[in-house]
C-alpha positions in Angstrom: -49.7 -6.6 -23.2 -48.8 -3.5 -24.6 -49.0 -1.9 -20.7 -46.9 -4.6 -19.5 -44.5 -3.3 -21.9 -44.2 -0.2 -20.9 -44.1 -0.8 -16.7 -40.7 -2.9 -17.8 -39.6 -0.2 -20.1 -40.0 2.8 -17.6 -38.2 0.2 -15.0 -34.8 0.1 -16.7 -34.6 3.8 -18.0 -33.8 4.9 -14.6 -30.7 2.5 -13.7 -28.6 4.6 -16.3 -29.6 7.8 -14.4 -28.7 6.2 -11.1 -25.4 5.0 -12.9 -25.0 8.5 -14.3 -25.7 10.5 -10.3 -23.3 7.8 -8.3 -19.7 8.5 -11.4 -20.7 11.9 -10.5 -20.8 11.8 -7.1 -18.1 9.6 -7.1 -16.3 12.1 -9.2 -17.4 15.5 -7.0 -16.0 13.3 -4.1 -12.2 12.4 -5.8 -12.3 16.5 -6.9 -13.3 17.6 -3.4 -10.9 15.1 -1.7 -8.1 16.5 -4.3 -8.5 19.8 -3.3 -9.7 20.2 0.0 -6.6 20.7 3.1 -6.5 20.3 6.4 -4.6 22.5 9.1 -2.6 19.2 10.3 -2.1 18.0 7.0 -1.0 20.9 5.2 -1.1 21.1 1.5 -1.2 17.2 1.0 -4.3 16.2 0.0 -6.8 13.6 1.9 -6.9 11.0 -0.2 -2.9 10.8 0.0 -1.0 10.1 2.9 1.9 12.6 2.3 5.1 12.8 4.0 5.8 12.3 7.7 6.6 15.5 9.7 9.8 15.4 11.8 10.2 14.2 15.1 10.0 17.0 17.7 12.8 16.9 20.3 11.8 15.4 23.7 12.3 17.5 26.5 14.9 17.0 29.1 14.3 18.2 32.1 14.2 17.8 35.6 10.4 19.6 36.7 7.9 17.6 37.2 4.5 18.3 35.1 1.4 19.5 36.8 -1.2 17.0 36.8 -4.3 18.0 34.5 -6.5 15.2 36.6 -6.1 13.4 40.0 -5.3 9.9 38.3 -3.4 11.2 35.4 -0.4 9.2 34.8 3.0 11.8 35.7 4.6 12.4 32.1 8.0 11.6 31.4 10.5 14.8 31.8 13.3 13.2 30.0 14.2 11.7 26.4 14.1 8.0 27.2 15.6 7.2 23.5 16.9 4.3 23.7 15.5 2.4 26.3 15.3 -1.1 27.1 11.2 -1.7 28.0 10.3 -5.3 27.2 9.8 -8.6 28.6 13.5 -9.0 29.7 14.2 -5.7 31.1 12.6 -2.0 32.3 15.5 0.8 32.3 13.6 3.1 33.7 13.6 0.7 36.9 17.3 1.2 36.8 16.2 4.7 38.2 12.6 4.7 40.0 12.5 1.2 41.9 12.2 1.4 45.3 15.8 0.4 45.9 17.3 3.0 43.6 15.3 5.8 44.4 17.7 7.1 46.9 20.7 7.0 45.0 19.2 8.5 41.4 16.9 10.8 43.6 14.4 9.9 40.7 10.7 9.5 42.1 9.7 6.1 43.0 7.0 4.3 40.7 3.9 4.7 42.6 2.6 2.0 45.4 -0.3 1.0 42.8 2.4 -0.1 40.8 3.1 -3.1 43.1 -0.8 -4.1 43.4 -2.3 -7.1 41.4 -5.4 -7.3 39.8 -6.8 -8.5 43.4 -5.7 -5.6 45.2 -2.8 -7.5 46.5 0.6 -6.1 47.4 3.6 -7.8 45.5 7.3 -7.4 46.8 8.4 -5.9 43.2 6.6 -4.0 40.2 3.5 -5.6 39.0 3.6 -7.4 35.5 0.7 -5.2 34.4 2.6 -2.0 35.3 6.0 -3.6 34.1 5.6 -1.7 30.8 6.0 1.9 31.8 5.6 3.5 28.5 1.4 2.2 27.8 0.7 5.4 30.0 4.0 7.1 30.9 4.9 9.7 27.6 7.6 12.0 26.8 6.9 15.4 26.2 8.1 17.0 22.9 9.5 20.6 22.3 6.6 22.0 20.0 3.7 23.6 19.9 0.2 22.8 19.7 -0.8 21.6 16.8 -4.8 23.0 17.3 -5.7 25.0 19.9 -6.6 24.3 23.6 -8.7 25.9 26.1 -8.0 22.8 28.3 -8.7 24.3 31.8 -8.1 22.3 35.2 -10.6 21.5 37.2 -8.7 23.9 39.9 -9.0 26.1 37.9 -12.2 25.8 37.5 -13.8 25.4 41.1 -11.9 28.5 41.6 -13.7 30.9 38.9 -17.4 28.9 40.1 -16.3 29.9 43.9 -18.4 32.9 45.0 -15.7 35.8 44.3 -14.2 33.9 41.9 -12.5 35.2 38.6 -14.6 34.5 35.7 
């Protein structure tokens, strides 16, 4: 009996130690999370959400933006602030249909734009492609907020090309 006794007793003395290890962890982890900053987050902490920086201003501009891919979507050079792009109307339409192309001098929305899911060609936009801005963006006036040694694939072939720059 009296072994019995002591397999039960050795059984609960280590559930305070384990209550003990996980406050402190839990504890080392609230300090840490306290103290420890990010580079994007500044000073705020990471258990707090902190303040939201300010908008950047969108570019407005003419140029058009080198592709970084062949099927990248073309950004958007222009603020577009204000823009009607639901269900009852596309402004940016207004500017890059077919029929308006000529007169705003605005590049036409691209001939996939007037395919269904089957492949087929539709007289106007499609209603998946209606909604320009899921993969159309506007470019801000900042800078980057981590580095990038992004490099095309151009640029790329180029330096693996015998002779080429490395």
């Amino acid at each position: 009996m009296r072994g019995a006794h002591r397999a039960g007793g050795d059984m609960i003395r280590p559930l305070p130690t384990l209550l003990l290890a996980a406050a402190l962890t839990a504890a080392i982890g609230s300090l840490a999370a306290q103290t420890v900053s990010s580079g994007l987050r500044g000073p705020t902490p990471l258990n707090d959400e902190g303040p939201a920086p300010p908008m950047a201003p969108t570019r407005n501009t003419a140029e058009r933006e080198a592709r970084n891919y062949p099927e990248q979507p073309p950004v958007i050079p222009h603020s577009i602030d204000g823009y009607q792009i639901d269900i009852r109307g596309n402004k940016c339409l207004s500017c890059h249909a077919r029929a308006r192309t000529a007169e705003s001098q605005a590049p036409m929305v691209s001939i996939t734009h007037f395919m269904d899911r089957d492949g087929q060609f539709l007289a106007s936009v499609s209603p998946r492609r209606f909604f320009c801005t899921e993969c159309h963006v506007s470019q801000s006036v900042s800078n980057p907020p981590v580095s990038n040694d992004f490099v095309d694939i151009d640029t790329l072939l180029s330096r693996a090309a015998p002779g080429g720059r490395r």
